[in-house]
C-alpha positions in Angstrom: -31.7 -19.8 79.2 -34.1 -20.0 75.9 -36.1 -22.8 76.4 -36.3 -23.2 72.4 -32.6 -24.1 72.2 -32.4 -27.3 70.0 -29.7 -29.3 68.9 -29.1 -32.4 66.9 -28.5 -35.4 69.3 -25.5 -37.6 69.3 -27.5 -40.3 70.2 -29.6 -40.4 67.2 -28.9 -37.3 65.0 -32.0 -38.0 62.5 -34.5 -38.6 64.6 -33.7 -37.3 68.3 -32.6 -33.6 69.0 -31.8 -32.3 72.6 -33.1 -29.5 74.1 -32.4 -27.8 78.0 -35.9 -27.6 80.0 -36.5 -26.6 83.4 -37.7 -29.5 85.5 -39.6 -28.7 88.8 -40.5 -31.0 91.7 -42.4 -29.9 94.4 -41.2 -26.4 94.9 -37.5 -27.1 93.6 -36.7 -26.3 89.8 -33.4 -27.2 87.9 -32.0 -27.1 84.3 -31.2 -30.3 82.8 -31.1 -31.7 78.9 -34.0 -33.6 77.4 -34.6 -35.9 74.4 -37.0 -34.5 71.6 -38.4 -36.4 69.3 -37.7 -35.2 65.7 -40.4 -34.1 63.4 -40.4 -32.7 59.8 -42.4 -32.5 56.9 -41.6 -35.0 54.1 -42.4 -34.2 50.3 -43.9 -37.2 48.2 -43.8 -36.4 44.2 -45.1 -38.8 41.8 -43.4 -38.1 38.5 -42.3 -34.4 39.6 -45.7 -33.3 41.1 -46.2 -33.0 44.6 -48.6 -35.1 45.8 -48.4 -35.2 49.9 -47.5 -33.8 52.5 -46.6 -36.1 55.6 -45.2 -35.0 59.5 -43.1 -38.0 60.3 -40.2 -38.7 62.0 -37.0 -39.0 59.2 -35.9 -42.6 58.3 -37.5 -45.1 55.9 -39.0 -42.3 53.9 -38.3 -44.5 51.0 -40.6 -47.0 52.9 -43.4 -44.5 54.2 -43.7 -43.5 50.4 -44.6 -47.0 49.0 -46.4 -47.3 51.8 -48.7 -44.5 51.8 -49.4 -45.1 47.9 -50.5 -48.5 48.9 -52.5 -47.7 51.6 -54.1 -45.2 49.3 -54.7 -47.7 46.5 -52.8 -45.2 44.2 -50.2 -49.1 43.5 -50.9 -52.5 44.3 -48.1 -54.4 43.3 -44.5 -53.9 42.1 -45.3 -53.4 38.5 -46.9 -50.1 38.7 -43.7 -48.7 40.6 -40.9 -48.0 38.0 -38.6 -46.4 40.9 -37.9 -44.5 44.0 -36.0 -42.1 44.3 -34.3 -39.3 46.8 -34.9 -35.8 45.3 -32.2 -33.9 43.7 -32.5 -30.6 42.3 -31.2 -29.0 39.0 -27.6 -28.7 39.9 -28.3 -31.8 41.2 -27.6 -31.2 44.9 -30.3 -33.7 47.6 -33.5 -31.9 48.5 -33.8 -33.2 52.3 -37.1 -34.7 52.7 -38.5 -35.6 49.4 -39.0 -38.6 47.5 -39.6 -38.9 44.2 -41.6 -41.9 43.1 -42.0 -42.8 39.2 -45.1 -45.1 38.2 -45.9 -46.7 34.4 -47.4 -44.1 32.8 -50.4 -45.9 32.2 -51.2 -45.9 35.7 -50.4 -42.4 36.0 -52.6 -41.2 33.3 -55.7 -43.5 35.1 -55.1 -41.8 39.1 -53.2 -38.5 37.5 -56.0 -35.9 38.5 -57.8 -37.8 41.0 -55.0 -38.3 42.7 -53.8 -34.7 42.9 -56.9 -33.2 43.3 -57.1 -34.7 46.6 -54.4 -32.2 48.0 -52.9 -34.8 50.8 -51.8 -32.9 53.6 -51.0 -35.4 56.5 -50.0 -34.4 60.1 -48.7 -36.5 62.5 -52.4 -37.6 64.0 -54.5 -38.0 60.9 -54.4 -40.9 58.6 -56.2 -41.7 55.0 -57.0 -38.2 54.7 -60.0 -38.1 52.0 -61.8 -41.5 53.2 -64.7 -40.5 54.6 -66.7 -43.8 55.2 -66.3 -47.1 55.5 -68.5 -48.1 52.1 -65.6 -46.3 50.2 -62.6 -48.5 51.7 -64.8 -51.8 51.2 -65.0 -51.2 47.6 -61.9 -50.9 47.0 -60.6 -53.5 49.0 -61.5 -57.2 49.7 -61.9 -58.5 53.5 -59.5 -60.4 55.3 -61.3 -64.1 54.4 -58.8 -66.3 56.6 -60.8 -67.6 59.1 -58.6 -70.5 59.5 -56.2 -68.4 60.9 -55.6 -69.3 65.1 -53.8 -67.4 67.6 -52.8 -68.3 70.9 -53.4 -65.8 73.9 -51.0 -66.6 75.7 -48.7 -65.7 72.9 -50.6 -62.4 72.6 -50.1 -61.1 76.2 -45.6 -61.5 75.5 -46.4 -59.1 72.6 -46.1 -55.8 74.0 -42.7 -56.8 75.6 -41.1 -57.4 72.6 -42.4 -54.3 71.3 -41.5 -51.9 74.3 -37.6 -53.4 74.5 -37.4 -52.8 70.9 -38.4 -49.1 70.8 -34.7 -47.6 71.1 -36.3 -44.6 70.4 -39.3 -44.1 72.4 -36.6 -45.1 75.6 -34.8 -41.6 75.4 -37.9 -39.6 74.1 -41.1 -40.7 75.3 -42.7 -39.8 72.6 -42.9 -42.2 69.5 -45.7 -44.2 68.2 -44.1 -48.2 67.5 -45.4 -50.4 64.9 -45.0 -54.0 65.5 -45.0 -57.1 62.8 -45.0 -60.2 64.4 -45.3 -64.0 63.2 -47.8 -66.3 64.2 -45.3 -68.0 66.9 -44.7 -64.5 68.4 -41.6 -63.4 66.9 -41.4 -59.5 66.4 -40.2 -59.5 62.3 -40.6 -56.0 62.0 -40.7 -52.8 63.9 -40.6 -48.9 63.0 -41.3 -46.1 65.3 -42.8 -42.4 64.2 -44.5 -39.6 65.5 -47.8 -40.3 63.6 -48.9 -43.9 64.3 -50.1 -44.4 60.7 -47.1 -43.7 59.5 -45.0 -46.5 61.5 -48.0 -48.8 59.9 -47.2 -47.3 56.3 -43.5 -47.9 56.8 -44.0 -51.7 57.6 -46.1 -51.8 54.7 -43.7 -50.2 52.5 -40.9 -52.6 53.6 -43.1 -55.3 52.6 -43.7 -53.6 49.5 -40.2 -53.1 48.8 -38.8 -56.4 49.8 -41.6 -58.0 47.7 -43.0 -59.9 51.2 -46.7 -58.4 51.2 -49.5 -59.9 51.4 -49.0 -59.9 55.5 -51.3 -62.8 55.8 -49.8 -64.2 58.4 -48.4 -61.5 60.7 -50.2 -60.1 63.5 -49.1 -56.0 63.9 -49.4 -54.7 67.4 -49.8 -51.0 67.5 -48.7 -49.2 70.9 -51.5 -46.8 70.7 -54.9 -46.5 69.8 -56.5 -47.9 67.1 -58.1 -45.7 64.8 -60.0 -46.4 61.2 -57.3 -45.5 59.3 -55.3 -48.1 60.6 -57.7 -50.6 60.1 -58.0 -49.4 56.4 -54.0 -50.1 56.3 -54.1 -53.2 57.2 -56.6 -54.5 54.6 -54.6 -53.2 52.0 -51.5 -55.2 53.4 -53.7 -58.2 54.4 -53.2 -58.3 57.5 -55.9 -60.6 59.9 -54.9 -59.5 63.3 -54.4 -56.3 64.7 -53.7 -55.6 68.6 -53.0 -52.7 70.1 -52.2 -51.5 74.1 -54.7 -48.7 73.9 -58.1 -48.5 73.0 -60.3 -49.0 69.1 -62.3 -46.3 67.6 -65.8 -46.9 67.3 -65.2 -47.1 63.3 -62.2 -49.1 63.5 -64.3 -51.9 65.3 -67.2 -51.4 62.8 -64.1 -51.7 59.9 -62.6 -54.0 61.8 -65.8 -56.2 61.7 -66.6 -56.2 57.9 -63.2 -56.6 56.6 -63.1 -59.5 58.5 -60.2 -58.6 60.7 -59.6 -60.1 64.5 -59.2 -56.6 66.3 -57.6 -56.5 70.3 -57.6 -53.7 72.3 -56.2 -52.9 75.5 -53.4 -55.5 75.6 -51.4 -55.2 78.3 -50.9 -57.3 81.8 -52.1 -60.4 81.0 -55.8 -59.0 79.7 -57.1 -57.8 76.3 -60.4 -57.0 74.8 -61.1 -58.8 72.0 -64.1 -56.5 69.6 -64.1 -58.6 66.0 -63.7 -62.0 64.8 -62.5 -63.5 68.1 -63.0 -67.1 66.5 -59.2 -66.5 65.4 -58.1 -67.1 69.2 -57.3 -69.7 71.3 -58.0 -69.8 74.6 
């Protein structure tokens, strides 16, 4: 048997593959199929030039695109985007995995070489790649001012539920990040799984982007990992107040977190959570 056998699965050709392992228990080994995760690299071009990088999972790349310019503060808001596009090339026959996105050539001329001087190249675990401090997100972003906002926690603790009987994905594979929008009165809105859990964030923000429902003032996203900086960074851009997540902050997404003015949860799962910023949002 090779061991690097792979195969496209029935079950979810885009995004699952199949592969044969040897499974051992105790001192007893036997061949059986598993379910692989998919992950590829995806192409964004703004007006023809490459501009990133990004290991994902395939689907909503349309969405991931919109919503990595966002989080970048490359766009803010529908008028800069003049269209999206899959890539085709000149016998016009689809290039798999890139996206072309065209922006008012205004804006283009103001971000053109700061923007590709930055040489994005995003795997699967890193995130805003070229922030390197908090000062530098805060000044291009406003905080989260809502402070009216309230939460119940006893709605909090049915999130991650929701989340895990949603995650068709993650059931076969095991190995998906899930990004969860939810309303105020608990309902899950929104979900989108990926190997890199910034980019299931960027693809809820670029479904809000596309369907012209940002800001996400009143959502709450549940994350079903850690949460790192870049995260928090996200969800300013999106205006998001709450974040909660089943697995533990980073020390900079607290501090983040804290001056944005964002209500940040960690470690939600059986019935507790840690609450690290702006707990004044929940009601006990």
């Amino acid at each position: 048997m090779n061991n690097a056998d792979l195969w496209r699965s029935p079950l979810d050709p885009e995004r699952v593959m199949n592969t044969r392992v040897i499974r051992w228990q105790e001192d007893e080994q036997k061949q059986r199929e598993e379910y692989l995760t998919v992950e590829e690299p995806f192409e964004l071009r703004l007006d023809g030039r490459s501009l990133a990088v990004i290991m994902r999972t395939p689907g909503h790349d349309h969405e991931l695109a919109l919503g990595f310019l966002l989080s970048e503060g490359l766009i803010s808001s529908q008028e800069d985007v003049l269209g999206v596009y899959d890539a085709y090339d000149a016998e016009d026959l689809p290039l798999p995995n890139i996206v072309e996105v065209r922006l008012r050539p205004e804006l283009m001329e103001q971000i053109g070489a700061k923007a590709f001087s930055r040489q994005f190249a995003v795997s699967a675990s890193c995130g805003l790649c070229g922030k390197d401090s908090i000062a530098d997100v805060l000044c291009n972003t406003e905080p989260v001012t809502d402070r009216k906002l309230s939460i119940q926690a006893s709605l909090l603790y049915t999130l991650p539920a929701h989340l895990r009987q949603a995650q068709a994905v993650f059931t076969h594979t095991g190995g998906l990040h899930a990004a969860g929008l939810f309303s105020l009165e608990g309902e899950l809105l929104l979900l989108r799984e990926d190997v890199g859990r910034h980019n299931a964030v960027d693809k809820l923000i670029g479904y809000g982007f596309l369907q012209n429902k940002l800001p996400y003032s009143q959502r709450i996203l549940l994350v079903s990992g850690r949460t790192s900086f870049e995260i928090i960074a996200k969800a300013m851009r999106a205006r998001i107040p709450c974040i909660a997540a089943i697995s533990a902050p980073s020390s900079l997404a607290v501090e983040l977190a804290n001056q944005s003015g964002i209500t940040l949860i960690g470690f939600l799962r059986d019935h507790t959570m840690n609450v690290y910023t702006h707990p004044e949002r929940i009601l006990f």
